[in-house]
Structure formats: C-alpha cells, structure tokens
N, CA, C and O atoms as a Tripos MOL2 file, in Angstrom:
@<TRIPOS>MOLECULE
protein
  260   259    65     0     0
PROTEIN
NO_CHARGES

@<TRIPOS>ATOM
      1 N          10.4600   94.9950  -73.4410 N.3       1 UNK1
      2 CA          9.7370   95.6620  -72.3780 C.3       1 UNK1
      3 C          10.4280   96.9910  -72.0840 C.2       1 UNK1
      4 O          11.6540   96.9980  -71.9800 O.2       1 UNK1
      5 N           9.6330   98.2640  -71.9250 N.am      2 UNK2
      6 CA         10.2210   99.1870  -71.6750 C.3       2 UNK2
      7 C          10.5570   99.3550  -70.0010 C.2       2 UNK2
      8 O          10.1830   98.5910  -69.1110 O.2       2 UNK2
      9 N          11.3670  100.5790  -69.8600 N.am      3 UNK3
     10 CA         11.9520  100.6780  -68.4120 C.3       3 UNK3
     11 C          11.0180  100.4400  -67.5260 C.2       3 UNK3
     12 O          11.1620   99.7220  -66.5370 O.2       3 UNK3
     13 N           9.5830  101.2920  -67.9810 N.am      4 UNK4
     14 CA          8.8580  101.5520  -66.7070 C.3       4 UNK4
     15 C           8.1950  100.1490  -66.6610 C.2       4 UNK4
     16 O           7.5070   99.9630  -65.6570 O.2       4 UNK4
     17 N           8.2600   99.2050  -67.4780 N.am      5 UNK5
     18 CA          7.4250   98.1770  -66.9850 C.3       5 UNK5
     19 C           8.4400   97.1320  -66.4270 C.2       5 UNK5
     20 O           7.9450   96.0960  -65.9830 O.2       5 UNK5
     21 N           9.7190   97.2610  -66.3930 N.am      6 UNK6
     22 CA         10.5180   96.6210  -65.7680 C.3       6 UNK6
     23 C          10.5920   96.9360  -64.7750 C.2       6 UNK6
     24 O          10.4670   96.1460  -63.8400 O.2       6 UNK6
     25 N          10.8310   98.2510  -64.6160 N.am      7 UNK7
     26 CA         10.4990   98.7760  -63.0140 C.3       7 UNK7
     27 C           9.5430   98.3370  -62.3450 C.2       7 UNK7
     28 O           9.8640   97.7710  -61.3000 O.2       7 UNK7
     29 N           8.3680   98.4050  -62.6040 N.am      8 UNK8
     30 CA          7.2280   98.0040  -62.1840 C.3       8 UNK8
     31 C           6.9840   96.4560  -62.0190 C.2       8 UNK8
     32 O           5.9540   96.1390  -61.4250 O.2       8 UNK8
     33 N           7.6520   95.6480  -62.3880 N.am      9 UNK9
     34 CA          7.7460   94.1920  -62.2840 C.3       9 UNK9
     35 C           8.9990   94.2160  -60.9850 C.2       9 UNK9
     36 O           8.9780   93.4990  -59.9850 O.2       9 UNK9
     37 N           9.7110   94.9100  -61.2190 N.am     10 UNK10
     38 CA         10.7440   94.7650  -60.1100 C.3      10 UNK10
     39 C          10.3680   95.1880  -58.0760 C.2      10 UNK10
     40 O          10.7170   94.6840  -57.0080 O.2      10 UNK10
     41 N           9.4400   96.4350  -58.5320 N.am     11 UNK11
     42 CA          8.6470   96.5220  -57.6040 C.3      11 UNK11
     43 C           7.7070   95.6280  -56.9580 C.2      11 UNK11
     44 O           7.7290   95.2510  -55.7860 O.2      11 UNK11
     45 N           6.7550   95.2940  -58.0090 N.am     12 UNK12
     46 CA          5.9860   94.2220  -57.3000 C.3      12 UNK12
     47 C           7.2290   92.8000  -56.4960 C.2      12 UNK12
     48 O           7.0120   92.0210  -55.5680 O.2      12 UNK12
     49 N           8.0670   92.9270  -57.0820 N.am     13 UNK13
     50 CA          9.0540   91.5820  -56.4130 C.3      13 UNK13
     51 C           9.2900   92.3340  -55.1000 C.2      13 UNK13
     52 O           9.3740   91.8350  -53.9780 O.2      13 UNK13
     53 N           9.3550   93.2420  -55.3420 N.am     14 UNK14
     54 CA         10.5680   94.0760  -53.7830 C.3      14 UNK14
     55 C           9.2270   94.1300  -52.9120 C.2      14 UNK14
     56 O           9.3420   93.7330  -51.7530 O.2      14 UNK14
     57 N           8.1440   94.5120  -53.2720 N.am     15 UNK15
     58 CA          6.7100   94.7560  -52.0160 C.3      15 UNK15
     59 C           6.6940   93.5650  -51.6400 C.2      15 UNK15
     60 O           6.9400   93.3530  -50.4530 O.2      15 UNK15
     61 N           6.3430   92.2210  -52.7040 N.am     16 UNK16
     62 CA          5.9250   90.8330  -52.5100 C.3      16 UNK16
     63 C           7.2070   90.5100  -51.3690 C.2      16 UNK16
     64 O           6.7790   90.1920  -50.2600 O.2      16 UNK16
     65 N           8.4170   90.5440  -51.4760 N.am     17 UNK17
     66 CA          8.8770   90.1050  -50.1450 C.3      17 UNK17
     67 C           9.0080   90.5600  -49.1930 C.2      17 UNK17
     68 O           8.9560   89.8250  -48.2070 O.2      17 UNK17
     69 N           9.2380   91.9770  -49.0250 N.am     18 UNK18
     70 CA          8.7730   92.6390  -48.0250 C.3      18 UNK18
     71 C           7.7200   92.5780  -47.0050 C.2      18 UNK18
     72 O           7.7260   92.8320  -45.8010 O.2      18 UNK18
     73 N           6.7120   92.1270  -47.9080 N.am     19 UNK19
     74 CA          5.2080   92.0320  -47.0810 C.3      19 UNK19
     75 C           4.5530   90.7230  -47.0680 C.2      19 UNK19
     76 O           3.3960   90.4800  -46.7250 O.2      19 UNK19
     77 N           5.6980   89.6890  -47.6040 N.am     20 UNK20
     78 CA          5.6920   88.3740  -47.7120 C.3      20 UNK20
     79 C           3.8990   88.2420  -47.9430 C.2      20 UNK20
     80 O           2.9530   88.2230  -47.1550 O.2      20 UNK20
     81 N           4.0340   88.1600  -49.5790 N.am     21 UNK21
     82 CA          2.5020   88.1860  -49.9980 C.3      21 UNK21
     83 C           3.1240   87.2970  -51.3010 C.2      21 UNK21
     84 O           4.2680   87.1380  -51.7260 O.2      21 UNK21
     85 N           1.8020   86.8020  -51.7160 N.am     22 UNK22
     86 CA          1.7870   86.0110  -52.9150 C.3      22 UNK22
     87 C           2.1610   87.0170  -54.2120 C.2      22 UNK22
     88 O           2.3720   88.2110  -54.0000 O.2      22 UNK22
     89 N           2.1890   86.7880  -54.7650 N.am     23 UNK23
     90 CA          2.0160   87.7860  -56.2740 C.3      23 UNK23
     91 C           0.7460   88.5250  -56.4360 C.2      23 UNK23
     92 O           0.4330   89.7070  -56.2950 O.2      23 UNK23
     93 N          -0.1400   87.0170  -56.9140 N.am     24 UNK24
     94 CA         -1.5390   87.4540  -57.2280 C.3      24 UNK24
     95 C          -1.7660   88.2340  -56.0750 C.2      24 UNK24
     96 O          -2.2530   89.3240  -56.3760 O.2      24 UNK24
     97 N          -1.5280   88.0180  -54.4090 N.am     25 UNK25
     98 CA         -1.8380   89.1800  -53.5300 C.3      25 UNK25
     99 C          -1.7500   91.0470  -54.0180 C.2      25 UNK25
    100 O          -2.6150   91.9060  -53.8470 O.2      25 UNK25
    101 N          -0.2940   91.1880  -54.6860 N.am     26 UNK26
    102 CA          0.1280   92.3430  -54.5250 C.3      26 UNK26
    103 C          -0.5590   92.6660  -56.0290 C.2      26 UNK26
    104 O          -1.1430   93.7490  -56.0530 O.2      26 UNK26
    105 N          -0.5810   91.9880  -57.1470 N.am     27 UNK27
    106 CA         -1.2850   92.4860  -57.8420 C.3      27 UNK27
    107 C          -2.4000   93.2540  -57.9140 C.2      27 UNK27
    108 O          -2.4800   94.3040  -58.5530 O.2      27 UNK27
    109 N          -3.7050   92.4970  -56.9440 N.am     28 UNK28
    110 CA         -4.9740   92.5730  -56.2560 C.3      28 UNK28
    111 C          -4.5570   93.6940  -55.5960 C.2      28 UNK28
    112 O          -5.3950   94.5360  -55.9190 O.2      28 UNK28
    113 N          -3.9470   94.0950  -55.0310 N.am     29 UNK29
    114 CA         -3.5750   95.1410  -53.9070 C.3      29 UNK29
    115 C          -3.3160   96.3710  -55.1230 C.2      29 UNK29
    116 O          -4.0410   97.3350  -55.3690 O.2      29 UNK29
    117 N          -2.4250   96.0960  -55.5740 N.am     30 UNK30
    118 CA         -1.9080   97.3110  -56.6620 C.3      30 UNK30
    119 C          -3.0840   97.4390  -57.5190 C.2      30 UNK30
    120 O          -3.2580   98.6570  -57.5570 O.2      30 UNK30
    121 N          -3.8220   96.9940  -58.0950 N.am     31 UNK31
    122 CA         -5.0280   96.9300  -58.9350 C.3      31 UNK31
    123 C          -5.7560   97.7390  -57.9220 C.2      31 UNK31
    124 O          -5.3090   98.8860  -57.9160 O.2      31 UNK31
    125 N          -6.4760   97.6050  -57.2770 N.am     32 UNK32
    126 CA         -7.1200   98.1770  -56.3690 C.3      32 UNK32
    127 C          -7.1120   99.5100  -56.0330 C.2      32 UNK32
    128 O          -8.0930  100.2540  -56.0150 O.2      32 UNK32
    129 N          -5.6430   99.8670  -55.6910 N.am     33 UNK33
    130 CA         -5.1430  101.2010  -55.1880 C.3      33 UNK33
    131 C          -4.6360  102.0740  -56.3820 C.2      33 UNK33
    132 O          -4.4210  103.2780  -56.2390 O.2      33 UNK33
    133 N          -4.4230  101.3030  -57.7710 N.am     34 UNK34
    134 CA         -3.9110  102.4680  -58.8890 C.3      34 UNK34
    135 C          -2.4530  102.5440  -58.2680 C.2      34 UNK34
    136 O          -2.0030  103.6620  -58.0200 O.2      34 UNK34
    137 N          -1.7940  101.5710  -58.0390 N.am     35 UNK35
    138 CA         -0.3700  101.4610  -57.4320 C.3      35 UNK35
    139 C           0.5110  101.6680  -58.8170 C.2      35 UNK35
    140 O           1.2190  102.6670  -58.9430 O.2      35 UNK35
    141 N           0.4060  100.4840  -60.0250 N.am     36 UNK36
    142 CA          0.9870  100.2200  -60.3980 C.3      36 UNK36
    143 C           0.9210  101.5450  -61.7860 C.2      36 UNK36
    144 O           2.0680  101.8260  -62.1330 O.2      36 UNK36
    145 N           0.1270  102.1270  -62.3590 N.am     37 UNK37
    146 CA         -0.3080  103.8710  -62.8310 C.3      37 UNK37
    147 C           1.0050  104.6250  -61.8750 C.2      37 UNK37
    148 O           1.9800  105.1480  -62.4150 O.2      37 UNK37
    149 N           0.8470  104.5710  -60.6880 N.am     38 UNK38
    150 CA          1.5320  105.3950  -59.8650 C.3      38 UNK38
    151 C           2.9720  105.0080  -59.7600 C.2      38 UNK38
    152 O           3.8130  105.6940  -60.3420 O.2      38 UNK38
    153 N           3.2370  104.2070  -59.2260 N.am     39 UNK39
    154 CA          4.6890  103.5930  -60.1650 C.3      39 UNK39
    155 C           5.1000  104.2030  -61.5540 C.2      39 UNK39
    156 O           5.9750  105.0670  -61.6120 O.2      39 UNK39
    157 N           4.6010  103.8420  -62.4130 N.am     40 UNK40
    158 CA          4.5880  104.0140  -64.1180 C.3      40 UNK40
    159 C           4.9260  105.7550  -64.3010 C.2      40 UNK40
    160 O           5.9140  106.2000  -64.8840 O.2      40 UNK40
    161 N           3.9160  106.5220  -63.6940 N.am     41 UNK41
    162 CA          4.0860  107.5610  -63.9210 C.3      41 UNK41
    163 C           4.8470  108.3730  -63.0410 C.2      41 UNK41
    164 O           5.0950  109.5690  -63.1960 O.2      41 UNK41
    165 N           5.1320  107.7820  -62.2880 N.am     42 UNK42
    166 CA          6.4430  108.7000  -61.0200 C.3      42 UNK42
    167 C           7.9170  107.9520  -61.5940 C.2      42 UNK42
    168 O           8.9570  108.4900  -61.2160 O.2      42 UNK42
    169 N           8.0050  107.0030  -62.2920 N.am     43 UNK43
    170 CA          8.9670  106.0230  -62.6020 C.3      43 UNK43
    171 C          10.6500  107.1570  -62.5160 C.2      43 UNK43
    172 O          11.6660  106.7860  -61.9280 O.2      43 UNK43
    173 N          10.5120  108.4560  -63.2290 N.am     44 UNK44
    174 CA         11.7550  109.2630  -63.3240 C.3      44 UNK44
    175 C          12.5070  109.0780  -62.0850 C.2      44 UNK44
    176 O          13.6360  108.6130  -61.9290 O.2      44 UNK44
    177 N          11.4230  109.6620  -60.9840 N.am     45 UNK45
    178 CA         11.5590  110.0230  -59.3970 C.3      45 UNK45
    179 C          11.8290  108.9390  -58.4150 C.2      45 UNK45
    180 O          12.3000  109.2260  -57.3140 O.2      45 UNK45
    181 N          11.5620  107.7110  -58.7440 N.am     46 UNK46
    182 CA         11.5680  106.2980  -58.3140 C.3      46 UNK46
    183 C          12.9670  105.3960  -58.3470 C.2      46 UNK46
    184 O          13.7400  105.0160  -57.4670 O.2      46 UNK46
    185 N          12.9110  105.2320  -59.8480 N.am     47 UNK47
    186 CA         13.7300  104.2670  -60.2990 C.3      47 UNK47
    187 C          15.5350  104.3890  -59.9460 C.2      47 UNK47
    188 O          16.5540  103.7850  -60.2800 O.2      47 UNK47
    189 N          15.2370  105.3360  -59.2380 N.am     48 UNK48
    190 CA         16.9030  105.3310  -58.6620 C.3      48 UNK48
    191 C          16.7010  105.2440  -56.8230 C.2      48 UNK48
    192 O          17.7770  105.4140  -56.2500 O.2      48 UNK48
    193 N          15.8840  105.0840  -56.1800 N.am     49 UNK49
    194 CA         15.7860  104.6720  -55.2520 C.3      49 UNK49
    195 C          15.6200  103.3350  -54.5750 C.2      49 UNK49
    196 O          14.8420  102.4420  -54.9080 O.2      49 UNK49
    197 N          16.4520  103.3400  -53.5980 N.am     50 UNK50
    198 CA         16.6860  102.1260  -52.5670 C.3      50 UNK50
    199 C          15.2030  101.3680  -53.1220 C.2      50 UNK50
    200 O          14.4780  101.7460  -54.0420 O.2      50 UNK50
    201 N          15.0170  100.0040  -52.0910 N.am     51 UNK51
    202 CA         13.9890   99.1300  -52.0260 C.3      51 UNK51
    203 C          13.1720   99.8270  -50.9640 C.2      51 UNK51
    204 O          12.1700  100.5410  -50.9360 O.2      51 UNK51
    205 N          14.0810   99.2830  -50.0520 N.am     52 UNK52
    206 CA         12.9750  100.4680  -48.6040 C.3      52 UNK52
    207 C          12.3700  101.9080  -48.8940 C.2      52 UNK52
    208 O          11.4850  102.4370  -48.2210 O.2      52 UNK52
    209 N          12.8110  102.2920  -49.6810 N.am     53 UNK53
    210 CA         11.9330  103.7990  -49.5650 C.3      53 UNK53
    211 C          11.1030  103.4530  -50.5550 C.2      53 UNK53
    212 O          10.1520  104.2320  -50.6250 O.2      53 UNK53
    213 N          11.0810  102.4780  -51.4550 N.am     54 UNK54
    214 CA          9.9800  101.9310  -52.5880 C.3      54 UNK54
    215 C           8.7680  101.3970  -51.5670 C.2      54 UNK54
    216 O           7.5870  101.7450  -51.5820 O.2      54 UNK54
    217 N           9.3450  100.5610  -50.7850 N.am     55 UNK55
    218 CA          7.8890   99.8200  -50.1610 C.3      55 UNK55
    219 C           7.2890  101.1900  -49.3880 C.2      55 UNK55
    220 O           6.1710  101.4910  -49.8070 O.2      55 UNK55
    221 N           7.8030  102.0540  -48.3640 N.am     56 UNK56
    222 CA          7.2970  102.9510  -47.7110 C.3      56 UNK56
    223 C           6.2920  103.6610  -48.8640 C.2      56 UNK56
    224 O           5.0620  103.6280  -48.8510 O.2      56 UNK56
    225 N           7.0680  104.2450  -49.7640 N.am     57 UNK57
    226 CA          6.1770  104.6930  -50.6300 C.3      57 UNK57
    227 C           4.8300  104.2970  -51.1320 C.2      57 UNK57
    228 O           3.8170  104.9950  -51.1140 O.2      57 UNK57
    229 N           4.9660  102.9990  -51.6120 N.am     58 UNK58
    230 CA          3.9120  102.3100  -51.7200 C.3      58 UNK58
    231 C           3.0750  102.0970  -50.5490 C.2      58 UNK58
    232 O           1.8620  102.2560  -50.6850 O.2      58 UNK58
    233 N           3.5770  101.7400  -49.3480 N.am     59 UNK59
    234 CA          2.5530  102.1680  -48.2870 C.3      59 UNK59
    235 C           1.8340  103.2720  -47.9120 C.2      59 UNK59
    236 O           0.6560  103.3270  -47.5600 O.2      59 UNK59
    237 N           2.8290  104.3450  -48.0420 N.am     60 UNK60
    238 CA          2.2720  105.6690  -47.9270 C.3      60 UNK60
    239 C           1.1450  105.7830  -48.8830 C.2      60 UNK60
    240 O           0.1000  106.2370  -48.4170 O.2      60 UNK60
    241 N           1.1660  105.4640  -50.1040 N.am     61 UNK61
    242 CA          0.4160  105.4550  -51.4690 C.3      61 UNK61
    243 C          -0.9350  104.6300  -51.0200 C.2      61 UNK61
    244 O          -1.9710  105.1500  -51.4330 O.2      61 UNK61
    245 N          -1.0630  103.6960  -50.4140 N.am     62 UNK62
    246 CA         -2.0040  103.3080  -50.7740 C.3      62 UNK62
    247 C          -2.8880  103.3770  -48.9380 C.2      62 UNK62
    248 O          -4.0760  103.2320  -48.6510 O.2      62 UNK62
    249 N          -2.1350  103.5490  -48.3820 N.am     63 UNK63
    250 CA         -2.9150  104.2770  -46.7930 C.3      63 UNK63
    251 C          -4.0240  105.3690  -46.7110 C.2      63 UNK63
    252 O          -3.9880  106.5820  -46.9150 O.2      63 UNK63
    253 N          -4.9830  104.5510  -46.3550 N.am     64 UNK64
    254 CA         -6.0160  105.1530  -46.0310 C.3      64 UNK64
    255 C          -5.7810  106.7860  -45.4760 C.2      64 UNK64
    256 O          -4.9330  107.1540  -44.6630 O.2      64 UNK64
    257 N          -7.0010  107.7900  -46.3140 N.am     65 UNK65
    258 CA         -6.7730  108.8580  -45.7100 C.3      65 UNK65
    259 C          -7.6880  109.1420  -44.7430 C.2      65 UNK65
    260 O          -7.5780  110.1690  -44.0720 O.2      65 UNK65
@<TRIPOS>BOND
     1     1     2 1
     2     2     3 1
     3     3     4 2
     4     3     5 am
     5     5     6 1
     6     6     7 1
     7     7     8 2
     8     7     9 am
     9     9    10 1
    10    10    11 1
    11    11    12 2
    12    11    13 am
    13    13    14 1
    14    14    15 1
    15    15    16 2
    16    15    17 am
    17    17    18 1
    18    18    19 1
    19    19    20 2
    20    19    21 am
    21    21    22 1
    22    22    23 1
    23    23    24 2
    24    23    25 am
    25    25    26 1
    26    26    27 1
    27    27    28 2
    28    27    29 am
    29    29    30 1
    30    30    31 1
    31    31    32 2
    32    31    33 am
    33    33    34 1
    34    34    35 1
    35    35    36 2
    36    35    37 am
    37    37    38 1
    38    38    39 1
    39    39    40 2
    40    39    41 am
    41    41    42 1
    42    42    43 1
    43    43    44 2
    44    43    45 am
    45    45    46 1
    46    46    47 1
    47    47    48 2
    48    47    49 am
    49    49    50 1
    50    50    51 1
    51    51    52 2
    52    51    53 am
    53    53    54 1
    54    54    55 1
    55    55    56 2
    56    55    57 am
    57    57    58 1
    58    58    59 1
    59    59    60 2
    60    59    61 am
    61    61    62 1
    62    62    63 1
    63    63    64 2
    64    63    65 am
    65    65    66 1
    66    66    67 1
    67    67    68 2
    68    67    69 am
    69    69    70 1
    70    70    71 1
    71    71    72 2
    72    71    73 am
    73    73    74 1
    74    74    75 1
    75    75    76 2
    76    75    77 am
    77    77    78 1
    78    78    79 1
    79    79    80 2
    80    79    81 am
    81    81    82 1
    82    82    83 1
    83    83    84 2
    84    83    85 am
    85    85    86 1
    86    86    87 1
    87    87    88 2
    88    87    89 am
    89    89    90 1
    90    90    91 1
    91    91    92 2
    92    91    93 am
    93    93    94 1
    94    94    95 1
    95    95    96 2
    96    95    97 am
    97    97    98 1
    98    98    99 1
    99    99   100 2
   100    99   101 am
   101   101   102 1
   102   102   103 1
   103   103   104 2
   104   103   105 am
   105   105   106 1
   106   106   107 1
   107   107   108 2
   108   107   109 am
   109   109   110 1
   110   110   111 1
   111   111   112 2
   112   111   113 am
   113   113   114 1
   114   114   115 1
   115   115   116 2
   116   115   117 am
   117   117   118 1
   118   118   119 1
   119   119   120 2
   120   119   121 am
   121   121   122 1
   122   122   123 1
   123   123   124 2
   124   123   125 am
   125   125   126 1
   126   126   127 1
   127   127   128 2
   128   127   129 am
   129   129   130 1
   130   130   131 1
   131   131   132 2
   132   131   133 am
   133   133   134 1
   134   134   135 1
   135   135   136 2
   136   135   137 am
   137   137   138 1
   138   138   139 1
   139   139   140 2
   140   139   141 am
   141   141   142 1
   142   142   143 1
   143   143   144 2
   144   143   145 am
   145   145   146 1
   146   146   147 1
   147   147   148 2
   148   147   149 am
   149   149   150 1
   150   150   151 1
   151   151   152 2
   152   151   153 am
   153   153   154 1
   154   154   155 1
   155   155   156 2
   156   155   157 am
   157   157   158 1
   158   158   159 1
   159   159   160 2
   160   159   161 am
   161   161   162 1
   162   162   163 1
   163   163   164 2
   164   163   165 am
   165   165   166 1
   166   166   167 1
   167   167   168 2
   168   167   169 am
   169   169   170 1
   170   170   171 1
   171   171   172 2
   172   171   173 am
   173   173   174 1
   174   174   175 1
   175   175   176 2
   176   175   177 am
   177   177   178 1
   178   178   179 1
   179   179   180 2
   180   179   181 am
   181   181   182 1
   182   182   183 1
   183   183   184 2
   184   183   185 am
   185   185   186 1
   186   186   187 1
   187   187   188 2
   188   187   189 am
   189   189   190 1
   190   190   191 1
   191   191   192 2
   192   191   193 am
   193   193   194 1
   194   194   195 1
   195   195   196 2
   196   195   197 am
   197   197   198 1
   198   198   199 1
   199   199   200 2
   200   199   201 am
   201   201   202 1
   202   202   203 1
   203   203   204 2
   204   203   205 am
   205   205   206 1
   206   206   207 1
   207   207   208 2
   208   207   209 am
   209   209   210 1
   210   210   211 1
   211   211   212 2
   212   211   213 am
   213   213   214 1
   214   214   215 1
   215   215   216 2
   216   215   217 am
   217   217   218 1
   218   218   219 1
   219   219   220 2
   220   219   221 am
   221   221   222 1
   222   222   223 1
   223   223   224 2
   224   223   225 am
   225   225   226 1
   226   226   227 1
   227   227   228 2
   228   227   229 am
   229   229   230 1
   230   230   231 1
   231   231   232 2
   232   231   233 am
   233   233   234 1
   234   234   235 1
   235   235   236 2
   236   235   237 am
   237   237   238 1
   238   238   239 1
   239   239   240 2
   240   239   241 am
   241   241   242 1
   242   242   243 1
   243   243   244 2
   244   243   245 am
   245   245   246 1
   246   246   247 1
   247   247   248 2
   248   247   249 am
   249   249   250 1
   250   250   251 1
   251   251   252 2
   252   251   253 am
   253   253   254 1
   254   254   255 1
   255   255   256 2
   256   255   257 am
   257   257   258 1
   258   258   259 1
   259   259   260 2
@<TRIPOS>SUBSTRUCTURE
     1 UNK1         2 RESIDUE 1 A UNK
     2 UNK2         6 RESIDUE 1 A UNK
     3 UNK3        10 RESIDUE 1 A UNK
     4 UNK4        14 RESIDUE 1 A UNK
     5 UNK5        18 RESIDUE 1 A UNK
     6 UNK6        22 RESIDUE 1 A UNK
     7 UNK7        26 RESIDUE 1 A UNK
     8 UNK8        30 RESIDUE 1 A UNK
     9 UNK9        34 RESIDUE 1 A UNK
    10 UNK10       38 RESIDUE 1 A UNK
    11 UNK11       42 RESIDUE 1 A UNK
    12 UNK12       46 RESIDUE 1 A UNK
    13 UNK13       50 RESIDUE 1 A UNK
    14 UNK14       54 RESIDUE 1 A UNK
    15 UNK15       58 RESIDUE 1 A UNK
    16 UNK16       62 RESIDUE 1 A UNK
    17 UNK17       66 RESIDUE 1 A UNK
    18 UNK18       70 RESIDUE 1 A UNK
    19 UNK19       74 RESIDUE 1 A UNK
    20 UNK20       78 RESIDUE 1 A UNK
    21 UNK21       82 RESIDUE 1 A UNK
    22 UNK22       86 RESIDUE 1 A UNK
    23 UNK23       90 RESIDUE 1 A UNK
    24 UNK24       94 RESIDUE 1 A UNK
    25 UNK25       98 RESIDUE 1 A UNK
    26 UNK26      102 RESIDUE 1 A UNK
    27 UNK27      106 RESIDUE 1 A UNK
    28 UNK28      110 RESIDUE 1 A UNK
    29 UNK29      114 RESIDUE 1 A UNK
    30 UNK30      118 RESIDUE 1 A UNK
    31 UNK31      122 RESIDUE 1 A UNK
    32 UNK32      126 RESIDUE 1 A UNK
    33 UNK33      130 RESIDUE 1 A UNK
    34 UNK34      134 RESIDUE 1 A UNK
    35 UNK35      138 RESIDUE 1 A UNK
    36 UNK36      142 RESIDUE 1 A UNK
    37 UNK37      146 RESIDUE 1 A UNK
    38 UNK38      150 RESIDUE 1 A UNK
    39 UNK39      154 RESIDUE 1 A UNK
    40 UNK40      158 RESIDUE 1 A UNK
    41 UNK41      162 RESIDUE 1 A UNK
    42 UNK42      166 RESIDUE 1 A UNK
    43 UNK43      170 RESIDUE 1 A UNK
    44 UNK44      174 RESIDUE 1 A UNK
    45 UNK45      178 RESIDUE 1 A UNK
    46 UNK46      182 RESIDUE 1 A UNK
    47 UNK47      186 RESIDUE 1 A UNK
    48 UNK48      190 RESIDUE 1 A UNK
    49 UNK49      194 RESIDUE 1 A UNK
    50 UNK50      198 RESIDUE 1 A UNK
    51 UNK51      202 RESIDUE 1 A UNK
    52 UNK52      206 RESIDUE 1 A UNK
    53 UNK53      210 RESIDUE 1 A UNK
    54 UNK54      214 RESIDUE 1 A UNK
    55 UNK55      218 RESIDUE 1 A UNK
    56 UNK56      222 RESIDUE 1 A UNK
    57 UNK57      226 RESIDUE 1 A UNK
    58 UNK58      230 RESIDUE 1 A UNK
    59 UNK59      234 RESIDUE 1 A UNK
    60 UNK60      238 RESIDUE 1 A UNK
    61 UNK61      242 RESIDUE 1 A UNK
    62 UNK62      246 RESIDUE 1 A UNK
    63 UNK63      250 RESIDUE 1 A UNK
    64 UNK64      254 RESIDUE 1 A UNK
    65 UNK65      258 RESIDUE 1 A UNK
C-alpha cells in the first residue's frame, strides 16, 4: 500500500474516534463529501500533522457553505 493510502486509512481511524462513528459511517460521510480524493491529494501538506488539526480539517472540508 502506498503512503497516501495509509494515510488515508489512518485518517478515517483518527475521524472514526473522534466523532465516535462506525466505519461504514465515516466512509458514507467521506464518499459523499470527496473527503477521501481530498486527503489523497493534499496528503504532502497533511501527513505531518497532529490528529486534531486532521479532524478540524476534515470538518472544515466537508461544512456546508
């Protein structure tokens, strides 16, 4: 598996407890919003940051405009 999809598996773990959701929840959620594209392709800018500024992000990301 390459980085970014490890990353991206690691994320969904860090949202899923954070927001105490099932898996299949955050999947459905990330599917939905083009979360996990957005992850993948920001991965450079990401992957050295804390957990907390991952979930914010992802909130920010997928908040209604």
């Amino acid at each position: 598996m390459r980085n970014e999809g490890k990353f991206l598996v690691y994320c969904i773990e860090v949202y899923k407890a954070a927001k105490k959701l099932s898996g299949k929840q955050v999947i459905s959620l990330f599917a939905n919003h083009g979360v996990s594209e957005y992850l993948v392709d920001c991965y450079e800018a990401l992957h050295t940051t804390g957990e907390d500024y991952i979930v914010e992000e992802i909130d920010l990301f997928i908040e209604p405009n």
